[in-house]
C-alpha positions as CSV (number, residue, x, y, z in Angstrom):
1,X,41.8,-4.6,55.1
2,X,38.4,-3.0,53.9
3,X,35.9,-1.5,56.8
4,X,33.0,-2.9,54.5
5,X,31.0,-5.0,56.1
6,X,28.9,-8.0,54.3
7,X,25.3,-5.7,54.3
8,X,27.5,-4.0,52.4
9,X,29.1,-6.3,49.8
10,X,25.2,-7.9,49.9
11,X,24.2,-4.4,48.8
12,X,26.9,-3.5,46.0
13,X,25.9,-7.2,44.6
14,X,22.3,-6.5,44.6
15,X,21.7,-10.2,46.5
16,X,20.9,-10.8,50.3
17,X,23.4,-11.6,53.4
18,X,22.9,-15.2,53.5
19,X,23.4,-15.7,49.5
20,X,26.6,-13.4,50.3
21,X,27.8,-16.1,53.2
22,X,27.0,-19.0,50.8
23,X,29.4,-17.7,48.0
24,X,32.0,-16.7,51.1
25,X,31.9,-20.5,52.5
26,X,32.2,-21.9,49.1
27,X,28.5,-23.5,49.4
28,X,25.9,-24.4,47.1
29,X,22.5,-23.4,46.1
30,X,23.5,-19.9,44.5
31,X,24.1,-19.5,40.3
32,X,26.8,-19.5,39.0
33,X,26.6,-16.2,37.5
34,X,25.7,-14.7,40.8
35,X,28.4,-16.1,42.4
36,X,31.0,-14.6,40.1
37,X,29.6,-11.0,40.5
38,X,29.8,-11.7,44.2
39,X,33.5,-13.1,44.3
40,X,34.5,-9.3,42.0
41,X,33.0,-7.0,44.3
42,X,35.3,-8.8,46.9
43,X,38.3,-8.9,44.8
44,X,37.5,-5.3,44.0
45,X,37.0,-3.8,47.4
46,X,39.3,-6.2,48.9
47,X,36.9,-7.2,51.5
48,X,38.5,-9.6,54.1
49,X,35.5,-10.9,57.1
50,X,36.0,-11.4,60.4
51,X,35.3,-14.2,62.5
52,X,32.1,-12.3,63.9
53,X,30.9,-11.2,60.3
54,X,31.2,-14.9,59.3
55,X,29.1,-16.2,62.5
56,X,26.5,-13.4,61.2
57,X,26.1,-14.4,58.3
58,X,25.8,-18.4,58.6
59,X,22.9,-17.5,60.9
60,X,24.6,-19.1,64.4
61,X,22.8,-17.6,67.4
62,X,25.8,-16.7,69.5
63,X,24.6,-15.3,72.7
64,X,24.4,-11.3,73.7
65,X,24.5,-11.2,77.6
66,X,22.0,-8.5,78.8
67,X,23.1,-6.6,82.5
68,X,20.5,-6.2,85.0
69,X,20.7,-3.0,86.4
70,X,18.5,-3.3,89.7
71,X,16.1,-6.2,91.6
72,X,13.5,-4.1,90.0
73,X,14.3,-3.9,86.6
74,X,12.4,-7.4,86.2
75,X,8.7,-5.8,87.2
76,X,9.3,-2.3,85.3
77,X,7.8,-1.0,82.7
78,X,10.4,0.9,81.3
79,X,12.6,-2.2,81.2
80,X,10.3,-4.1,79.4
81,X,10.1,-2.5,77.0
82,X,13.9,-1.5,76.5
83,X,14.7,-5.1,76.8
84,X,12.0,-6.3,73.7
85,X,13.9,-3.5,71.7
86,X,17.2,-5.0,72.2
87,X,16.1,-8.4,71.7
88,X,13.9,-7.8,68.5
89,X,17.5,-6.5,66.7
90,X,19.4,-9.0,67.6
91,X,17.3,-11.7,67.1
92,X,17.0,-10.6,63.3
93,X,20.4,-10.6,63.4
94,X,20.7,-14.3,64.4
95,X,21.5,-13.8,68.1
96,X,20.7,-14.8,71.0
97,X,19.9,-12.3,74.3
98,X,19.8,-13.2,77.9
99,X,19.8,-11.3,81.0
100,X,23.3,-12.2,82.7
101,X,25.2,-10.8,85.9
102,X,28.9,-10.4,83.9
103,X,30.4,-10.9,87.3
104,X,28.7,-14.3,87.8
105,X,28.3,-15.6,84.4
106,X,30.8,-17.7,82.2
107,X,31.6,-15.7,79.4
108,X,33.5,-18.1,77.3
109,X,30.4,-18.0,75.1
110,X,28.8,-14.9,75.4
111,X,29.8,-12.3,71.8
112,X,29.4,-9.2,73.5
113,X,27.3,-7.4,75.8
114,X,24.8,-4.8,76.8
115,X,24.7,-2.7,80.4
116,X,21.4,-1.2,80.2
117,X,21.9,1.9,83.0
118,X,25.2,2.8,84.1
119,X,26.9,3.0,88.2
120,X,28.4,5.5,89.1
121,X,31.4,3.6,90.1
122,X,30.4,0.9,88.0
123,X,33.6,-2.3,88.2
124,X,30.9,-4.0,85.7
125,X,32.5,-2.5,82.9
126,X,36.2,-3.2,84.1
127,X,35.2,-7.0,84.1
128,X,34.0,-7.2,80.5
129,X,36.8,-5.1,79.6
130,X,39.2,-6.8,81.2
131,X,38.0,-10.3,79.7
132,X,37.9,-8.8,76.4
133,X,34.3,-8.9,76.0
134,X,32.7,-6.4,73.0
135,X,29.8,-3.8,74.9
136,X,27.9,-1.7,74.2
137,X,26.3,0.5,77.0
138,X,23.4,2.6,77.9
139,X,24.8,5.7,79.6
140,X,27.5,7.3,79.6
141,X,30.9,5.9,80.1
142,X,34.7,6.6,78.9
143,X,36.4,4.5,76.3
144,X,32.8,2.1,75.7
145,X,31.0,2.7,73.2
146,X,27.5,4.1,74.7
147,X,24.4,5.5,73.4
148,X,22.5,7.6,76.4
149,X,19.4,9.8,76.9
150,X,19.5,14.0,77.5
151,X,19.0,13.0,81.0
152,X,19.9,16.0,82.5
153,X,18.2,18.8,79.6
154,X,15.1,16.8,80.7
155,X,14.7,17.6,84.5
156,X,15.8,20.7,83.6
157,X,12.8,21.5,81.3
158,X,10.3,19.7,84.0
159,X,11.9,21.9,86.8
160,X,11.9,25.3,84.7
161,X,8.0,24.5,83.6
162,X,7.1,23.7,87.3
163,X,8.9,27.2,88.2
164,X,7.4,29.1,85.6
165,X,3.7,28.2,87.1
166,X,5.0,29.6,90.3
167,X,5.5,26.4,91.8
168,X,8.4,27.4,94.9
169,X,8.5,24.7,97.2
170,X,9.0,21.5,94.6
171,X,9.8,17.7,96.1
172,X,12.0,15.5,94.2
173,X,11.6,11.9,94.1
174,X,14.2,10.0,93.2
175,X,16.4,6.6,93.8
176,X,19.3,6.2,95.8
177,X,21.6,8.2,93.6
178,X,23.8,5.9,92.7
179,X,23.0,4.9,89.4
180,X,24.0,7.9,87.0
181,X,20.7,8.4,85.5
182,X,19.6,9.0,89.4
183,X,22.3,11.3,89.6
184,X,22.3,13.0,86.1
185,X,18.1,14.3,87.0
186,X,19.3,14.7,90.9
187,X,21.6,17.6,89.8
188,X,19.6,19.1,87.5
189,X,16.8,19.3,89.7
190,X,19.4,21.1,92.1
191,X,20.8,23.3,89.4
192,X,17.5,24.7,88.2
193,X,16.6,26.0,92.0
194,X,20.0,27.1,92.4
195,X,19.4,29.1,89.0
196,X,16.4,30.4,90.2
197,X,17.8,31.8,93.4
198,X,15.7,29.1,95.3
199,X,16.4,27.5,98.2
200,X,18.1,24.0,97.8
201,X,16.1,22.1,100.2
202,X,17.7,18.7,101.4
203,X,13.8,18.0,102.9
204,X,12.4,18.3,99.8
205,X,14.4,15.0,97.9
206,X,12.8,12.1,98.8
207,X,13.9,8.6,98.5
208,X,10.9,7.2,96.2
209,X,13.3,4.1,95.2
210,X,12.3,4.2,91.2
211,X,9.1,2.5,92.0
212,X,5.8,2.9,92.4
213,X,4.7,1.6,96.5
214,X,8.5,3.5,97.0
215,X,6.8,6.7,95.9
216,X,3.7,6.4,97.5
217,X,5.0,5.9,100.9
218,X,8.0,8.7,100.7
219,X,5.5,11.1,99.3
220,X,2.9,9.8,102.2
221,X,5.2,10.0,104.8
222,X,5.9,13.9,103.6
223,X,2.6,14.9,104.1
224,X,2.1,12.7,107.8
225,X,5.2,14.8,108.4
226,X,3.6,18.2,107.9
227,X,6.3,19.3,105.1
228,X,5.1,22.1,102.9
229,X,5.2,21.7,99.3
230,X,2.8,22.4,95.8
231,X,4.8,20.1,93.4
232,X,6.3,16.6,92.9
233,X,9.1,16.6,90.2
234,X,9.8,12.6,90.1
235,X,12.6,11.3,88.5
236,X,10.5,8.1,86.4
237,X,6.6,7.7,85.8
238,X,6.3,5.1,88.0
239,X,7.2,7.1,91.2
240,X,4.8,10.0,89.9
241,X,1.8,7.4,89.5
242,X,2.8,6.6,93.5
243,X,2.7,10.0,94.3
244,X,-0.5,10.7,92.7
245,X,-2.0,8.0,94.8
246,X,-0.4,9.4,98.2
247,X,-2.1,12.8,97.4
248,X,-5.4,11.2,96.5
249,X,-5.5,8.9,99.6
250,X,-4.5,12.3,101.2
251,X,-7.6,14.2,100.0
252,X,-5.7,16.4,97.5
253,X,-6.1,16.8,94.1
254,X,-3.8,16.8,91.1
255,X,-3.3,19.4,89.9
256,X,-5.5,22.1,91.7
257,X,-3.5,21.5,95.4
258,X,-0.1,19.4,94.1
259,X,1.2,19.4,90.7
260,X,2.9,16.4,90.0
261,X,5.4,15.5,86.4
262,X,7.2,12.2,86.0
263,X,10.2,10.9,83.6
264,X,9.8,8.0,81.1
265,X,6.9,8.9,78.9
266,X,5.7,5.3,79.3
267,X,2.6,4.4,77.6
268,X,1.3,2.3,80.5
269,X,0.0,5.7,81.8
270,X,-1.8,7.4,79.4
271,X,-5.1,5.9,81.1
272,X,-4.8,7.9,83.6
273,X,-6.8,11.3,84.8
274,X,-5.5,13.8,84.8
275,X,-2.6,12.8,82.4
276,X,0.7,12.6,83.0
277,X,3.3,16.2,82.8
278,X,6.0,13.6,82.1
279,X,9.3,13.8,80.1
280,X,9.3,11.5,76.8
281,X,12.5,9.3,76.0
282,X,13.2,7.4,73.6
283,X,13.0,4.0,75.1
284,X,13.0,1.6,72.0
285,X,15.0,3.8,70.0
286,X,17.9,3.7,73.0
287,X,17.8,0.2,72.8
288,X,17.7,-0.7,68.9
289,X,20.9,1.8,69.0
290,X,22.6,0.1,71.7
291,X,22.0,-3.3,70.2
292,X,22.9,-1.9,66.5
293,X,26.1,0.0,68.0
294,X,27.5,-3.4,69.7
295,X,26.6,-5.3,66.0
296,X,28.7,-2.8,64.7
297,X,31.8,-3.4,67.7
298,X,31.6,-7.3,66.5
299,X,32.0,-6.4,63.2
300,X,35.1,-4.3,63.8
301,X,33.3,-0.5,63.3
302,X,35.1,1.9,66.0
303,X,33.7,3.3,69.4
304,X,30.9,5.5,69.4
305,X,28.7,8.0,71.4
306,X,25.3,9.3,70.8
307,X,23.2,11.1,72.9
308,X,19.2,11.3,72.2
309,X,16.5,13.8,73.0
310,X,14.1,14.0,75.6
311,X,10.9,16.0,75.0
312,X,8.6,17.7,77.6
313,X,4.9,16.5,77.3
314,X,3.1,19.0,79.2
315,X,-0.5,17.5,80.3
316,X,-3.2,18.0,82.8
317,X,-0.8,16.8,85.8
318,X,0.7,20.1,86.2
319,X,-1.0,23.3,86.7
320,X,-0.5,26.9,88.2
321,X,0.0,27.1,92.1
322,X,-2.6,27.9,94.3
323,X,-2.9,30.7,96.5
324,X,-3.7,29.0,99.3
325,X,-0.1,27.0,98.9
326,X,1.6,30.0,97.8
């Protein structure tokens, strides 16, 4: 059996997918001369399609069962706009997407699936697999198919920038460190000071629970608490907008007294002054791959893994330390 798939075929016969399908399913509506070229390329190549290349290409909107990774994935920014990625392929593809807890939902009719931000004992995965269900995943995970950000190279370039400044005494917000992207920017903020010769500070990592009123109160309740710091590395944008907000309502400014990054790159921010020292990821590209990898899993294409870039956009946010914090 040939591993080309009917964009394929439609491509060798110089015709579209759905004029493809029609010759396929014996229909009408397509000339007869057309349909003879058709029917020798797949006499040729010996192309054979699958149950899931036929459903493709009669247009039926078979449903694509989206994970929810956290209560506040709904509200976020960076969700939103990984989810209209993900949703904007498969729809052109004839699918259906809705948000679905895998451990709650009937599957019977659901084609495959997407987990948008991996556990780190995640028993998700084991479900679907378990049932047989085709998915695709963001992050990292053993025998799936996953497409993930440089989560780690990331924090590390935010941490080694914040060093080089002079910055010594740097707080971490973060989320309870459960999820692996939590983890993946935890350790590397760890890493980098323990590279540095720094000390690793359990003080200094602060619970800012990925949002932004859970990083204005742990970064307020720092400063009510007396602790001694000149920079906020947060692990998403949001958490850095709360923590710019804390400092403000504190009477400091950003960056002459604290020097604050994020992680995202979300353009929600870019309105604000100073502007964001914040790491860039590819949000729409990670989920057009994830939903392209999981088209290619229904069509019978083998496991893959791809991980893509971050990039450090250095901004007014983050400046050299001061003496009087030094």
């Amino acid at each position: 059996m040939t591993k080309l798939t009917i964009h394929e075929i439609a491509n060798m016969a110089g015709v579209s997918i759905g004029t493809v399908s029609r010759v396929l399913n014996n229909r009408s509506g397509v000339h007869e001369n057309t349909r003879s070229a058709v029917l020798e390329i797949v006499k040729r190549v010996g192309y054979v399609p699958d149950a899931g290349a036929r459903k493709l290409a009669r247009g039926e909107r078979g449903l694509i069962g989206i994970a929810p990774f956290s209560t506040h994935a709904a509200s976020s920014p960076y969700f939103s706009i990984l989810l209209d990625s993900i949703q904007e392929v498969l729809v052109r593809h004839g699918y259906a997407a809705r948000t679905l807890e895998p451990d709650q939902a009937d599957l019977s009719g659901v084609s495959g699936f997407i987990v948008p931000g991996i556990f780190t004992d995640d028993s998700r995965l084991t479900l679907l697999r378990a049932r047989g269900v085709m998915t695709s995943v963001i992050g990292r995970a053993e025998g799936e198919t996953w497409v993930a950000v440089d989560n780690t190279g990331g924090m590390t370039h935010v941490m080694q920038h914040l060093l080089k400044l002079g910055h010594r005494r740097i707080v971490h917000l973060t989320g309870t460190p459960i999820g692996q992207e939590s983890f993946d920017r935890l350790e590397a903020y760890h890493n980098t000071l323990n590279a540095a010769g720094l000390p690793d500070l359990p003080e200094l990592v602060l619970d800012g629970k990925f949002t932004e009123l859970g990083g204005y109160r742990a970064l307020r309740a720092a400063l009510q608490g007396g602790f001694e710091f000149s920079a906020v590395a947060a692990a998403s944008d949001e958490m850095a907008l709360g923590a710019v907000l804390a400092l403000q309502d504190a009477g400091l400014k950003v960056p002459y007294d604290v020097s604050v990054t994020g992680f995202d790159g979300l353009p929600y921010f870019d309105v604000l002054e100073p502007k964001l020292t914040t790491v860039r990821q590819p949000i729409r590209e990670l989920g057009r791959a994830a939903s392209e990898r999981l088209l290619a899993l229904l069509e019978g294409q083998t496991l893959v893994h791809e991980t893509l870039p971050t990039e450090l956009m250095v901004r007014g946010s983050s400046g050299p330390i001061s003496r009087s914090r030094k």
